[in-house]
Biotite code that builds the C-alpha atoms (Angstrom):
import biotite.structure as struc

atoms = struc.array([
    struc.Atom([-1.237, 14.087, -26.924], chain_id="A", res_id=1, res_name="UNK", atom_name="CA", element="C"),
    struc.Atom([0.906, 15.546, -24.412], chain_id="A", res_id=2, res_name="UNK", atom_name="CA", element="C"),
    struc.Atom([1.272, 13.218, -20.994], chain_id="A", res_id=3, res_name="UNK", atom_name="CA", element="C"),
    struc.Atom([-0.588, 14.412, -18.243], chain_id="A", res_id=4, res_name="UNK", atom_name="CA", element="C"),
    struc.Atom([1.693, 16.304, -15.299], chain_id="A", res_id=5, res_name="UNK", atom_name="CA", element="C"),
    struc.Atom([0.322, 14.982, -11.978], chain_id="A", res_id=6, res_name="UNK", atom_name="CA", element="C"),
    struc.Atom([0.881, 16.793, -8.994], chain_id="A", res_id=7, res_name="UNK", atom_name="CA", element="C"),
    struc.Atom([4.118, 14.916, -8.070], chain_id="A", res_id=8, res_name="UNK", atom_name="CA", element="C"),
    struc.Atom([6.807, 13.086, -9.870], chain_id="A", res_id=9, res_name="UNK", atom_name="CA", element="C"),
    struc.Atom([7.206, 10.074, -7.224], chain_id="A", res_id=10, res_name="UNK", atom_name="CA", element="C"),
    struc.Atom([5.092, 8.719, -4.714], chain_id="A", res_id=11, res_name="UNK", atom_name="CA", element="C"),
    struc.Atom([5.482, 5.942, -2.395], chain_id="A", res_id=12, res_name="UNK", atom_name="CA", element="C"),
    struc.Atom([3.119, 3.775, -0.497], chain_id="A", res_id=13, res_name="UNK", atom_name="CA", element="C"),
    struc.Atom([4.336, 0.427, 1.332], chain_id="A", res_id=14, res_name="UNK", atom_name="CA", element="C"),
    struc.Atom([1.847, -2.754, 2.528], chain_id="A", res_id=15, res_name="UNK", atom_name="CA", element="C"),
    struc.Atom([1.312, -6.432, 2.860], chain_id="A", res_id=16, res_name="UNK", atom_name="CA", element="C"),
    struc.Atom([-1.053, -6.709, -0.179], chain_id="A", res_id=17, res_name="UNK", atom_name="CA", element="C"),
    struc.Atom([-2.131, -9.940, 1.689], chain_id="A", res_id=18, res_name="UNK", atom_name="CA", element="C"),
    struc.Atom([-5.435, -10.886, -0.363], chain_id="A", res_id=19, res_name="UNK", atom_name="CA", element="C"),
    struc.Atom([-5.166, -7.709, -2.567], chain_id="A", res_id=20, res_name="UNK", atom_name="CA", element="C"),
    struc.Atom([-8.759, -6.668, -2.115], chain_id="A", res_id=21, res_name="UNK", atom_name="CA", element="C"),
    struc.Atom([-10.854, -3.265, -3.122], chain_id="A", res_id=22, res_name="UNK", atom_name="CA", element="C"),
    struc.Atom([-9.054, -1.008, -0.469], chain_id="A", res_id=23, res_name="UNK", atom_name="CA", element="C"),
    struc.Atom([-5.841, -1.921, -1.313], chain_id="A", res_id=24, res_name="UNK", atom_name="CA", element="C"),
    struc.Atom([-6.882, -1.239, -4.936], chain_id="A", res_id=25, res_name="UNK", atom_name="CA", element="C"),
    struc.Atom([-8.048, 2.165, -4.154], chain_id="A", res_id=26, res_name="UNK", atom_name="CA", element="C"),
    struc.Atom([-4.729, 2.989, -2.389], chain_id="A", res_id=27, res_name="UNK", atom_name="CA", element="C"),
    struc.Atom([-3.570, 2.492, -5.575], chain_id="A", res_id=28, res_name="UNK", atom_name="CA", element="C"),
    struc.Atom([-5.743, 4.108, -7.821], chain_id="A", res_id=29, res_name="UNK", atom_name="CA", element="C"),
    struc.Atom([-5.050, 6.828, -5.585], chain_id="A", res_id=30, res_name="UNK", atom_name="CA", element="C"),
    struc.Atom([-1.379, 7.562, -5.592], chain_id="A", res_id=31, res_name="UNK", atom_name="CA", element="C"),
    struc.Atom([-1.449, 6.689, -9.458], chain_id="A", res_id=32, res_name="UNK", atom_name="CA", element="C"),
    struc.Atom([-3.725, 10.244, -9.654], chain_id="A", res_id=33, res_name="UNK", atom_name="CA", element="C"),
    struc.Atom([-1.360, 11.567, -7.399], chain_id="A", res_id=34, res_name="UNK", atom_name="CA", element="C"),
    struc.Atom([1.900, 10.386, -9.112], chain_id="A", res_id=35, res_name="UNK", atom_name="CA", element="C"),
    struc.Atom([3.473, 10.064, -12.520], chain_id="A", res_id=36, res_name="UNK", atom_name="CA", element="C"),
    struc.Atom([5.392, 7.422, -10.689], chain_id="A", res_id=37, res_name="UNK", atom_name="CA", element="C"),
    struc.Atom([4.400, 4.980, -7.483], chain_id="A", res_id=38, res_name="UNK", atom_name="CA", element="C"),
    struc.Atom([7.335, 3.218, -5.810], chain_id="A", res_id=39, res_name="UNK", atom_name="CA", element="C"),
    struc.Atom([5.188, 0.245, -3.960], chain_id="A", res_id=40, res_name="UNK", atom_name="CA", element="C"),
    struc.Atom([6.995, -1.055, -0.617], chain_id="A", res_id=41, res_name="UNK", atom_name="CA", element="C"),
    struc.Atom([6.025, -4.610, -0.516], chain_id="A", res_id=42, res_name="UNK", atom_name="CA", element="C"),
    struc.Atom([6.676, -6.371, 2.958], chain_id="A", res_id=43, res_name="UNK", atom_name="CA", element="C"),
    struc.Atom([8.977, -9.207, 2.679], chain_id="A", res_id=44, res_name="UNK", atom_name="CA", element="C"),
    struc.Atom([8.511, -12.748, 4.346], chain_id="A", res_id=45, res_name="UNK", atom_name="CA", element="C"),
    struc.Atom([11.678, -11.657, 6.941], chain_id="A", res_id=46, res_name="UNK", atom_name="CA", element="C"),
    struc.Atom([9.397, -8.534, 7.560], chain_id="A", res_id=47, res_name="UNK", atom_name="CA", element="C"),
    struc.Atom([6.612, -10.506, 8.639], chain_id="A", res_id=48, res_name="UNK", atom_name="CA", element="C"),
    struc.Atom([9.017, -13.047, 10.666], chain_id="A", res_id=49, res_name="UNK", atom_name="CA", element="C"),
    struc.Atom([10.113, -9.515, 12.495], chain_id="A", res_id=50, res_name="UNK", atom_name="CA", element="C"),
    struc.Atom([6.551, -8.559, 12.476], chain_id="A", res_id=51, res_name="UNK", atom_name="CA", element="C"),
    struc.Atom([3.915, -11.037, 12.612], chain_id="A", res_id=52, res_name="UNK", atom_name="CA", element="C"),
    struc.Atom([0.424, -10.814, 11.387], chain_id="A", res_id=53, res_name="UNK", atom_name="CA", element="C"),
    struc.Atom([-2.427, -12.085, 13.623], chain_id="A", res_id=54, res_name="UNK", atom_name="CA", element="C"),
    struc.Atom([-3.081, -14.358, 10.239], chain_id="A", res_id=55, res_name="UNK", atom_name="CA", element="C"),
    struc.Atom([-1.542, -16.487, 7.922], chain_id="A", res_id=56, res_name="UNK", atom_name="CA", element="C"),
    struc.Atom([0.273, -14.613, 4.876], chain_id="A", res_id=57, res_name="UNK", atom_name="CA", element="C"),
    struc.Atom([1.073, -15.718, 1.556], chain_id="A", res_id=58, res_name="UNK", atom_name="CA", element="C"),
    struc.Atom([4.693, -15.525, 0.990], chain_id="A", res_id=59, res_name="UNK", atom_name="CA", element="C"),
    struc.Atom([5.869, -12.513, -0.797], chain_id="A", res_id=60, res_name="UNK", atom_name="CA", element="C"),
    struc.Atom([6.605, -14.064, -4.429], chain_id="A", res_id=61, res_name="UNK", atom_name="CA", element="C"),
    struc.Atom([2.644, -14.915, -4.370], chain_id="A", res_id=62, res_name="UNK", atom_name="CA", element="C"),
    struc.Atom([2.336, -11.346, -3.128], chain_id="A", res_id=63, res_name="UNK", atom_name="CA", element="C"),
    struc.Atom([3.943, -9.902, -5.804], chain_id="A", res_id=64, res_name="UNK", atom_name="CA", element="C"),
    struc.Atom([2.875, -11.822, -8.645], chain_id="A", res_id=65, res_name="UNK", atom_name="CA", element="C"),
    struc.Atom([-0.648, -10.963, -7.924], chain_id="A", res_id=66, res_name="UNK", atom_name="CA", element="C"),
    struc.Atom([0.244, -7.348, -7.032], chain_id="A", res_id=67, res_name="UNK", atom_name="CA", element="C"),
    struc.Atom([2.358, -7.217, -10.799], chain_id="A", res_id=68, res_name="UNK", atom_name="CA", element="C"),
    struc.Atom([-1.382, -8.714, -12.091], chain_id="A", res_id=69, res_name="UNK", atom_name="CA", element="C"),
    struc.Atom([-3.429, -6.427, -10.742], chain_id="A", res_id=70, res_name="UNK", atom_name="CA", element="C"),
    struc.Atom([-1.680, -3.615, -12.063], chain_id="A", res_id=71, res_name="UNK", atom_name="CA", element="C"),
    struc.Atom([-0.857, -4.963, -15.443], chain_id="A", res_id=72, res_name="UNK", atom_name="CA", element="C"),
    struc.Atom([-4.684, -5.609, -15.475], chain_id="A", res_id=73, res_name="UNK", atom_name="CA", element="C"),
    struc.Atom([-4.844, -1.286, -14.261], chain_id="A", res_id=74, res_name="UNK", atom_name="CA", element="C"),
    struc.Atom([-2.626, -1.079, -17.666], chain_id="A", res_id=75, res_name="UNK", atom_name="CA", element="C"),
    struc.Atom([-0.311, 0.467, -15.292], chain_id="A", res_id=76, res_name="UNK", atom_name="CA", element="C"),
    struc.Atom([2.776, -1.532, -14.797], chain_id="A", res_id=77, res_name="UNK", atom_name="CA", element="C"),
    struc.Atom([4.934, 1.264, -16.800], chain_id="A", res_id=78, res_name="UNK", atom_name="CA", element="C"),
    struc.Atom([3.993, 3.550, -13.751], chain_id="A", res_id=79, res_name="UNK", atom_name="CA", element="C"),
    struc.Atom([4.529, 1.892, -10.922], chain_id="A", res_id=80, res_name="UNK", atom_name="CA", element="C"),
    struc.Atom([7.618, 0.134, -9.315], chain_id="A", res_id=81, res_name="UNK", atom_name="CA", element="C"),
    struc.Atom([7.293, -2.527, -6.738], chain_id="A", res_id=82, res_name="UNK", atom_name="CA", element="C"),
    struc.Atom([10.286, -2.960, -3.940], chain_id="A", res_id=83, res_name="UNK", atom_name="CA", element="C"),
    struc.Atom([10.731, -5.251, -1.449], chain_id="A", res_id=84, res_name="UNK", atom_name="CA", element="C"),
    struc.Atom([10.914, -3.866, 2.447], chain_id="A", res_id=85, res_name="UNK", atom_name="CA", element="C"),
    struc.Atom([12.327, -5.382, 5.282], chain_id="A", res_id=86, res_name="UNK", atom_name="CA", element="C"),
    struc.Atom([11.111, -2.590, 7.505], chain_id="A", res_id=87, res_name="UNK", atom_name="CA", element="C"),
    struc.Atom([9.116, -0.307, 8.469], chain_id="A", res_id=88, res_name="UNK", atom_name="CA", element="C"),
    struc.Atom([11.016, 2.728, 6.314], chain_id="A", res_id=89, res_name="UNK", atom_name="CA", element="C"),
    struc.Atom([11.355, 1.023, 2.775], chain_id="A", res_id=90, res_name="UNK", atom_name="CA", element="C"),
    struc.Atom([13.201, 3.494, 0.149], chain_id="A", res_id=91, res_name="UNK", atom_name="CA", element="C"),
    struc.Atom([11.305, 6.283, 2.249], chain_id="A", res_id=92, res_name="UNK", atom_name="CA", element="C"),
    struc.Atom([14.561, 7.155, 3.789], chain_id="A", res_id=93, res_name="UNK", atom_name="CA", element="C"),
    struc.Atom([16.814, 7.260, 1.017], chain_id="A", res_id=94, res_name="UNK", atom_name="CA", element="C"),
    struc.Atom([15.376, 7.942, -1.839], chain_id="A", res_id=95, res_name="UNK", atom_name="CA", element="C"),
    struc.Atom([14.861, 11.833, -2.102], chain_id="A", res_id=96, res_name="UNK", atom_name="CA", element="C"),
    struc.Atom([13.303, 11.558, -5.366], chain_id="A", res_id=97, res_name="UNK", atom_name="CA", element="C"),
    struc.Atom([10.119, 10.517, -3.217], chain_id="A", res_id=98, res_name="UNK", atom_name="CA", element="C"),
    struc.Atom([8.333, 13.388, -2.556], chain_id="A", res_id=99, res_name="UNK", atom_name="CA", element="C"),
    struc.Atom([4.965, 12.429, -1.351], chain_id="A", res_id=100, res_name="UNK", atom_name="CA", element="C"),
    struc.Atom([3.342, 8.826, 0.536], chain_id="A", res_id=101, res_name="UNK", atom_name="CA", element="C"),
    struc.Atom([-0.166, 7.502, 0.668], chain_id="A", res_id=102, res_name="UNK", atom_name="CA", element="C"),
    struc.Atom([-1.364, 5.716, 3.887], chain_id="A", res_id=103, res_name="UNK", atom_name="CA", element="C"),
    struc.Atom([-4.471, 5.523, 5.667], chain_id="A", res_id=104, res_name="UNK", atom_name="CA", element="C"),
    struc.Atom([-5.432, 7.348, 8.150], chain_id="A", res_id=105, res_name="UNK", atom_name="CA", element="C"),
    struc.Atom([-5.157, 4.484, 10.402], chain_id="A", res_id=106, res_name="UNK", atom_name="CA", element="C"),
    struc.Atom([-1.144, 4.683, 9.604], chain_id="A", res_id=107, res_name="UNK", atom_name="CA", element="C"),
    struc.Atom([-0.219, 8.322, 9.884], chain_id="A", res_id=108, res_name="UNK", atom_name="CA", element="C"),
    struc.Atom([1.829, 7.761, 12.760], chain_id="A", res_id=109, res_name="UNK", atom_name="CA", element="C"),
    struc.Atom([4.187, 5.841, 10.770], chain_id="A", res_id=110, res_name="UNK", atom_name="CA", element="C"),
    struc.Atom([4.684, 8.753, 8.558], chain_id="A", res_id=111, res_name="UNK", atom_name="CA", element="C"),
    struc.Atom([5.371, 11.497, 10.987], chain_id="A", res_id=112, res_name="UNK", atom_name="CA", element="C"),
    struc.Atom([7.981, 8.664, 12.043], chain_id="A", res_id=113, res_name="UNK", atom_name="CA", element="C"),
    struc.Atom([9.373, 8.543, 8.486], chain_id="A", res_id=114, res_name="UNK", atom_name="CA", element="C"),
    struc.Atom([9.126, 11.983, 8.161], chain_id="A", res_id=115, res_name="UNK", atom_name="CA", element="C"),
    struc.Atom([11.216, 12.683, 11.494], chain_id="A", res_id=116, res_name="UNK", atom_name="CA", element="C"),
    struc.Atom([14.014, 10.185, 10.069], chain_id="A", res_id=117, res_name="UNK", atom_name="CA", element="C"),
    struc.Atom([13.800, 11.833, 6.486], chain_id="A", res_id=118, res_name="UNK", atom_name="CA", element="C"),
    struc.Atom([14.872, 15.189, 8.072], chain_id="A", res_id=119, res_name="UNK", atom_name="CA", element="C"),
    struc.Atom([17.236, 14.011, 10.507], chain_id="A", res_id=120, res_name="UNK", atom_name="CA", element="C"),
    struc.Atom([18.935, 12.870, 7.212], chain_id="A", res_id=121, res_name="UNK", atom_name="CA", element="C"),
    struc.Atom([18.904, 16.050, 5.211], chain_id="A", res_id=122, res_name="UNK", atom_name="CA", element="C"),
    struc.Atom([15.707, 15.412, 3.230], chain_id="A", res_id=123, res_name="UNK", atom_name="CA", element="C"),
    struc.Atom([12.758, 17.237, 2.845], chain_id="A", res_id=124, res_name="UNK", atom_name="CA", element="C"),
    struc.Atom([9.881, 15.713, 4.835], chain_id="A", res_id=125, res_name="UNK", atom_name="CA", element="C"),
    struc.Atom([7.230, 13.434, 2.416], chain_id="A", res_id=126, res_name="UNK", atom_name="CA", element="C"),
    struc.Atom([3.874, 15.378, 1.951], chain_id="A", res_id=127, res_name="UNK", atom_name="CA", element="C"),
    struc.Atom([1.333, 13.166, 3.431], chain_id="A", res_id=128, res_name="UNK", atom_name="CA", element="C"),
    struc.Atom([-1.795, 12.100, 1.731], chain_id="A", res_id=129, res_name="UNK", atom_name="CA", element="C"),
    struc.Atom([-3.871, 10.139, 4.377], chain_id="A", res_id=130, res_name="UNK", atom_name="CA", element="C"),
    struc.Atom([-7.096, 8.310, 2.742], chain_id="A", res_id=131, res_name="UNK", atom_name="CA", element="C"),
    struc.Atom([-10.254, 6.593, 4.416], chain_id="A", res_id=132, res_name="UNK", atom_name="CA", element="C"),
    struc.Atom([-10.301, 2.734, 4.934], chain_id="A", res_id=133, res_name="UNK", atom_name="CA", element="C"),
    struc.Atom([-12.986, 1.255, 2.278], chain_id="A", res_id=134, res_name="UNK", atom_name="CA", element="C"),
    struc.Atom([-15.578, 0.037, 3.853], chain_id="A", res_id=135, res_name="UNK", atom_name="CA", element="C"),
    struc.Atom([-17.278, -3.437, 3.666], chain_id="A", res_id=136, res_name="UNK", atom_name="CA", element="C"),
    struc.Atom([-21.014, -4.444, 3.233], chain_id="A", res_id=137, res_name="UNK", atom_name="CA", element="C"),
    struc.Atom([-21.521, -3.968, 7.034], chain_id="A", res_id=138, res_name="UNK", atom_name="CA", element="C"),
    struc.Atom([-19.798, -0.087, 6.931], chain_id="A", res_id=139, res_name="UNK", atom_name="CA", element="C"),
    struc.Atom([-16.923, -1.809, 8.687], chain_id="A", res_id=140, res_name="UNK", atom_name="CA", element="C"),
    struc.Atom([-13.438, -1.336, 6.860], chain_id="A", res_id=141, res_name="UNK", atom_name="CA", element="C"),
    struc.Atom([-12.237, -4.026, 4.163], chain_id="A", res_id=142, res_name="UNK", atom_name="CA", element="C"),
    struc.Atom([-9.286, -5.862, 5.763], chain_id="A", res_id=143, res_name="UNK", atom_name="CA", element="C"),
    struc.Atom([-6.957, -8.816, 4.845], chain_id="A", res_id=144, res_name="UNK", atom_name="CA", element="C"),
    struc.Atom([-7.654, -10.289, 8.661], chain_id="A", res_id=145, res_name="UNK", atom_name="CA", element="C"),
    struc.Atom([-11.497, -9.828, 8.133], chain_id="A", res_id=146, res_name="UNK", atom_name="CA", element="C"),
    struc.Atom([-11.168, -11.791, 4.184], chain_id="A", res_id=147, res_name="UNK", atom_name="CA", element="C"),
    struc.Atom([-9.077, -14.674, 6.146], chain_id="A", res_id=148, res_name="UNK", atom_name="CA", element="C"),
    struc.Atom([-11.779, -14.792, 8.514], chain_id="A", res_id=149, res_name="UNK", atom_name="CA", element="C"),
    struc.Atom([-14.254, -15.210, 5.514], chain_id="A", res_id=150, res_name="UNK", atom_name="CA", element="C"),
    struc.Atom([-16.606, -12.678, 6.721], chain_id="A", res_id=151, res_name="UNK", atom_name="CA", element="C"),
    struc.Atom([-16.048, -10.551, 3.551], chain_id="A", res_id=152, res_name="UNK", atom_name="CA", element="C"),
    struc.Atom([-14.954, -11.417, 0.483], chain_id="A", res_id=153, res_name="UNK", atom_name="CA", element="C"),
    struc.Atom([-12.514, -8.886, -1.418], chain_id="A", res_id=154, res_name="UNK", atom_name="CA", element="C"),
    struc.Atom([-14.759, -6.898, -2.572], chain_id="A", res_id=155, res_name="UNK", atom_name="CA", element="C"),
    struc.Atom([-16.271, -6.382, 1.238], chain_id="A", res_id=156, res_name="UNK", atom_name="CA", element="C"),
    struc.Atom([-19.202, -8.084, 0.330], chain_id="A", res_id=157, res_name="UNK", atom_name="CA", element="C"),
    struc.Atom([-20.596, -10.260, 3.686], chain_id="A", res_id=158, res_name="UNK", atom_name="CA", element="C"),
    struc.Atom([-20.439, -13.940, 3.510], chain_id="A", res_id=159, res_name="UNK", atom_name="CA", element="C"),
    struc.Atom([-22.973, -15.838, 4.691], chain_id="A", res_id=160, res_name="UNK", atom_name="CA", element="C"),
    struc.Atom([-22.148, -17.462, 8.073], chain_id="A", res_id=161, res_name="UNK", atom_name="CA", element="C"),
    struc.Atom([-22.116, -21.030, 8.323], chain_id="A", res_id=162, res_name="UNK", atom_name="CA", element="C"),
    struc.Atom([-24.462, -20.958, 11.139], chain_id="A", res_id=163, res_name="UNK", atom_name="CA", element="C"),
])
């Protein structure tokens, strides 16, 4: 059976994966349609130092040993390659084999930013592919802050209040 061509050879996305829930999951699932490979820019614990969430974090080995389950679980692992980031920018910037990134559309800035920096550099600006934020129980989107908060769980289903 021949393998299947997908529209691009590489595609990068880059997160937290704090409490890897359904909507990072479907960021996933979506740049594995999109790409025979997906370079995954995982956010290092300097990152977040630089950075900081309003919320705790799990440091990034935890991060990335649930990540690496989740998509040996997909069957996937073959696919996909996860790199540590300690900005912003990740392999984005130097790796012209990248020709495409996933981010919501809450994040689009950041990609005209990388996008600016790519050309300045004498590489040909990442086609964007911008998807919705999954929503929760309440139509509210699924969120790392919001699962710390226990008023979803990962799935976006509501918890009951302890009221």
């Amino acid at each position: 059976m021949p393998a299947i061509r997908r529209k691009y050879g590489k595609v990068g996305l880059g997160g937290t994966f704090d409490k890897l829930h359904r909507g990072h999951i479907k960021l996933i699932e979506k740049a594995l349609e999109m790409g025979d490979c997906v370079v995954i820019g995982l956010t290092t614990d300097r990152m977040l130092r630089k950075n900081p969430k309003p919320h705790e974090v799990a440091v990034y080995s935890y991060r990335k040993r649930e990540l690496t389950a989740q998509l040996r679980k997909m069957d996937v692992l073959d696919r996909v390659q996860i790199v540590p980031i300690d900005d912003a920018y990740g392999p984005t910037l130097n790796d012209g084999g990248i020709e495409a990134i996933l981010s919501s559309r809450e994040t689009v800035d950041g990609v005209v930013e990388i996008n600016r920096l790519r050309v300045e550099r004498g590489l040909k600006p990442l086609d964007m592919i911008a998807i919705n934020m999954i929503l929760a129980q309440d139509c509210t989107p699924i969120s790392t802050t919001r699962i710390r908060k226990n008023e979803i769980d990962r799935e976006g289903r509501l918890l009951k209040s302890n009221e």
